[in-house]
C-alpha positions in Angstrom: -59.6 53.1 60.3 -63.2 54.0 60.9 -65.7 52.1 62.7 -67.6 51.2 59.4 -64.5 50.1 57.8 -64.1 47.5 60.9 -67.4 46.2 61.2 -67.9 45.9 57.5 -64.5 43.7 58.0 -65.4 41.7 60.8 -69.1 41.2 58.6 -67.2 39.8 55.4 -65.2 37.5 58.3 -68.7 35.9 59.2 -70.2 35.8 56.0 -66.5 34.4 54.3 -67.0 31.8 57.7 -70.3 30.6 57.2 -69.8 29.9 53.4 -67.4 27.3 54.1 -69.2 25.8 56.8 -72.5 25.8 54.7 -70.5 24.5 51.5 -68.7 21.7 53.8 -71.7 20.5 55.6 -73.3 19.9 52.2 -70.1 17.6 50.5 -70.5 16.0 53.6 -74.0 15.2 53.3 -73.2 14.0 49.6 -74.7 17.0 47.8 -73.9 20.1 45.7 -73.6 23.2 47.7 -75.4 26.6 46.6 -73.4 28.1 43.7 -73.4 31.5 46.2 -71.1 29.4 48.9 -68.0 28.3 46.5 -68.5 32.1 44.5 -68.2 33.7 48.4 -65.0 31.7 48.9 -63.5 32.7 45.7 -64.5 29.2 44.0 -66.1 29.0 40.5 -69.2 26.8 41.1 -68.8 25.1 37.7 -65.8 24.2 38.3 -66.3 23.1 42.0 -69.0 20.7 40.5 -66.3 19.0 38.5 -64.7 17.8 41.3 -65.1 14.1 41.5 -65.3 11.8 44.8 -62.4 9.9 46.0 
């Protein structure tokens, strides 16, 4: 495995890793996250806006 092929994995790690701590911190501040957060963690954000509260 090259040294590009690792660091571009290790990048896609942080960016997959911030997504979900972007798109968590915003349900738990009570608002939508950006539709590039769910699509990054393989979520469709129209239907990730469907998703009622408890």
């Amino acid at each position: 495995m090259s040294n590009r092929k690792i660091f571009s994995a290790i990048g896609d790690l942080f960016t997959t890793f911030g997504s979900a701590v972007a798109a968590s911190r915003a349900v738990e501040a009570g608002r939508k996250p950006r539709a590039d957060d769910p699509r990054k963690l393989g979520m469709d954000p129209a239907v990730f806006n469907r998703i009622g509260r408890f």
